[in-house]
Every structure is written in C-alpha cells, then in structure tokens.
N, C-alpha and C positions, 0 to 999 in steps of 0.2 A: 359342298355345304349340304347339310340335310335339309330338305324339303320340309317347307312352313306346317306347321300343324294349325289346325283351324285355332281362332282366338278363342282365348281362354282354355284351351286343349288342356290337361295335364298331367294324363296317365304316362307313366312312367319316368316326369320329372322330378327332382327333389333338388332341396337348398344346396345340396352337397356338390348338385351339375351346375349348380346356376353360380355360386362362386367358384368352384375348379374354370369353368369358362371364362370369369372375371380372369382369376391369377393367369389363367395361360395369356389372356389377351395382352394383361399388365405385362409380362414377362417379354412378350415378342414385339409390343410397340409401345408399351410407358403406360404410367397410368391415367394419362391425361386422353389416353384415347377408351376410357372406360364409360361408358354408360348402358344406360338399361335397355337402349335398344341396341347400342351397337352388340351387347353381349345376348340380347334374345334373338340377335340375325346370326349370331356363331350357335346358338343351339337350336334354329331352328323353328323361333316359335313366336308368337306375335308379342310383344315389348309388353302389354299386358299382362299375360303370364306371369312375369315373373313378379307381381306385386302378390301373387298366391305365396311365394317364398320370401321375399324382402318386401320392408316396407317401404323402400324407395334409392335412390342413389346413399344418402349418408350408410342404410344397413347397411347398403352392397359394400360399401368401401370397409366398415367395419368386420362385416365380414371375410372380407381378404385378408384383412390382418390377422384374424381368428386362425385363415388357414395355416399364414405362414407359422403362427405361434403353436398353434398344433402339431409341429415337429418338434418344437421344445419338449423333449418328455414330463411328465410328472415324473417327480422325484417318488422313487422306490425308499423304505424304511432302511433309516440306518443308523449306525451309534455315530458315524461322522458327519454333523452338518457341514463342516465346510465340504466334503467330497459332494453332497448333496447341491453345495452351490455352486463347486466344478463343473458339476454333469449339465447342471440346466446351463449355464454359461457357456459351456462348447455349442450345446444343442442349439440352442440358441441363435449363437454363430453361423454355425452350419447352416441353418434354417435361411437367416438373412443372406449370407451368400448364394444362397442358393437361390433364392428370387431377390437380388439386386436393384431394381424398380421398382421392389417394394418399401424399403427403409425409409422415403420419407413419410408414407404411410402410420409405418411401428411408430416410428419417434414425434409423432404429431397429433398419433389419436390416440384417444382413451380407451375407446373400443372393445367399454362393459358387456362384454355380450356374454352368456352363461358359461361356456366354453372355456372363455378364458381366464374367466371369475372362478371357475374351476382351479384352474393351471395355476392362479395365485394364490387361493386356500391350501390346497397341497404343498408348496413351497411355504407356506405362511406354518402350516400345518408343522411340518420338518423343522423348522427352525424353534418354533413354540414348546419343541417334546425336549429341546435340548436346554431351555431356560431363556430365549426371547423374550420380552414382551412384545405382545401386537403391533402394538407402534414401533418399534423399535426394528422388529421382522421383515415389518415394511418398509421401512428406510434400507435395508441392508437389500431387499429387493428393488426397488426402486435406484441403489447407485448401480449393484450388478448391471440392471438392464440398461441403465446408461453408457455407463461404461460399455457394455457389447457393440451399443448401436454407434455409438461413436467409434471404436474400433473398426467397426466397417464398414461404416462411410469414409473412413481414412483408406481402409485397403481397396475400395472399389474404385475412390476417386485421383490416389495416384498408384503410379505401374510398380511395379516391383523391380530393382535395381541390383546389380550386381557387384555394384561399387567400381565400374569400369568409367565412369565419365566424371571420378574424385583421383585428381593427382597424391597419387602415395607417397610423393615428396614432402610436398605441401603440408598434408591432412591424414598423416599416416594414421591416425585413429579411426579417424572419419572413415577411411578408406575401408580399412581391417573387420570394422563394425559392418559396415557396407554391404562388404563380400558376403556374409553369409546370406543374405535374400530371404531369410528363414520365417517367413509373417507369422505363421503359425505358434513357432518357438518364440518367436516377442509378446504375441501374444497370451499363450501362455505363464510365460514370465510377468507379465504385466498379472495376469488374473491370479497367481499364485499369493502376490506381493497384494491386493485389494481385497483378497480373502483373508490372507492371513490375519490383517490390519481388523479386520471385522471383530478375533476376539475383542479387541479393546474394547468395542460396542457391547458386548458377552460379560466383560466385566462388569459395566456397568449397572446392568439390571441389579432390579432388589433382590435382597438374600446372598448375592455374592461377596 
C-alpha cells in the first residue's frame, strides 16, 4: 500500500483515483465494503482528502456508477436509431458484466452526475434527430436500460447450462433449447425484438 500522505495532501490526486479505487474495491470485496476511509487507506491518503473530490459517501457511490456507465459509449451520428440503441445496449452490457458488484448500484440509483447527464442527452439527442419526442426518447431509454440491468442480474446470478441436467426424453425442447448455452445470442435476440417494438413508440409521435 502507499504510504499516507500528510492530511489534506493533494498533489497529484484527482476524482478519477478516488472513484477508480472505489470500483476496484467494489469489484474484489462488494460494495458494501466501500467507504471513504476504507478507500483513502487504498490510495494512501487520510479519509479527509477525499471530501476535496467527493462530497461524501452518497457522491462516492454515485460516482461508481458514472464509472461503470462510462464504458456505455455515446452514441456516434447515424440515419439508424435503432442501431444507435443497439450499440449503447451491448455497451452497456458489457460495462455491467464487467463489474458484477456493481448492478445493484446502476439499478437503484439516479446518480445525476454531469457525466452521465451527458451520456443521456446524447442518446436523447439520437433519437430526437429521428422524430422522438423528449418524453417519449426517454421512455424508450428508460425500458432499454431496464431491460439491460435486468438481463444481467439474470446472467450473473445463475450459471450458465448446457442442457445436461434436463432429460431429453422428458423435455426434448427444453433440452434442445438448453444445449446451446449461448447468453449472448439470447440476449441479443431478446434486444433485437424490444427494439424493433420501439417503432410502434416512433409511430406514435405527432406528424406521423
């Protein structure tokens, strides 16, 4: 561990060490083992400090979430919204599997922070250029990111199967379905089929 820097020290900290240290913490022992001294004993620096960057445990958790949503890309200009609600829905994915200890986090807090206020203008943005209304952009935002986080508290919280402990006698369907183990490709499937459904939403707006 690095050696204490005197209290209140803060050359050469920034927000960016003080929650990366959060997520690694959350990532190797839960989030429940998160707070502001135990993460200024992982960087080193007296639990003070770190109110120069956060203003106290609720930022800090907030800003965890910011990280993990930070790998959601901003959606790039396109003439397809729905590929645009593809790309963030994988990334998305990706992001949440990728720190696992974090998803009760996403799916519980608001965690308005500029960052991600960002990340939701941009998608709000994309869908607005193609005939959304605001309200309506953000509903279609709003199930997407449900729909993700539920999906992966599904994959996280049971194993992935091979269809070997379903009698092919029995439950030959069940079975067949089983076999391919393919989380990815269901999910997919599933996000193809929740997109597509979205024109109907597309219809609706005025002028259509």
């Amino acid at each position: 561990m690095t050696a204490k820097r005197g209290r209140g020290h803060r050359v050469g900290l920034t927000r960016e060490d003080v929650l990366h240290a959060a997520v690694r913490l959350a990532d190797d022992e839960g989030v429940t083992a998160v707070s502001m001294r135990r993460v200024a004993s992982e960087l080193g620096v007296e639990a003070m400090t770190l109110y120069h960057h956060v203003a106290g445990k609720d930022a800090l958790l907030d800003g965890m979430v910011e990280e993990v949503l930070r790998s959601a890309r901003s959606p790039q200009p396109s003439d397809d919204w729905q590929a645009v609600l593809r790309e963030y829905a994988r990334t998305l994915r990706e992001a949440l599997l990728t720190h696992p200890a974090l998803i009760s986090l996403v799916a519980t807090r608001p965690a308005l922070t500029t960052r991600n206020q960002d990340l939701v203008e941009a998608v709000l943005t994309a869908l607005c250029s193609h005939g959304f209304e605001p309200k309506a952009a953000l509903d279609v935002l709003h199930s997407l990111a449900g729909f993700v986080v539920g999906h992966v508290v599904l994959d996280t919280a049971t194993p992935d199967t091979d269809g070997s402990d379903v009698d092919a006698s029995t439950h030959p369907l069940l079975h067949e379905a089983m076999s391919s183990g393919r989380r990815t490709a269901r999910f997919d499937a599933a996000l193809d089929a929740l997109v597509t459904g979205f024109q109907a939403t597309l219809a609706r707006q005025p002028g259509r």
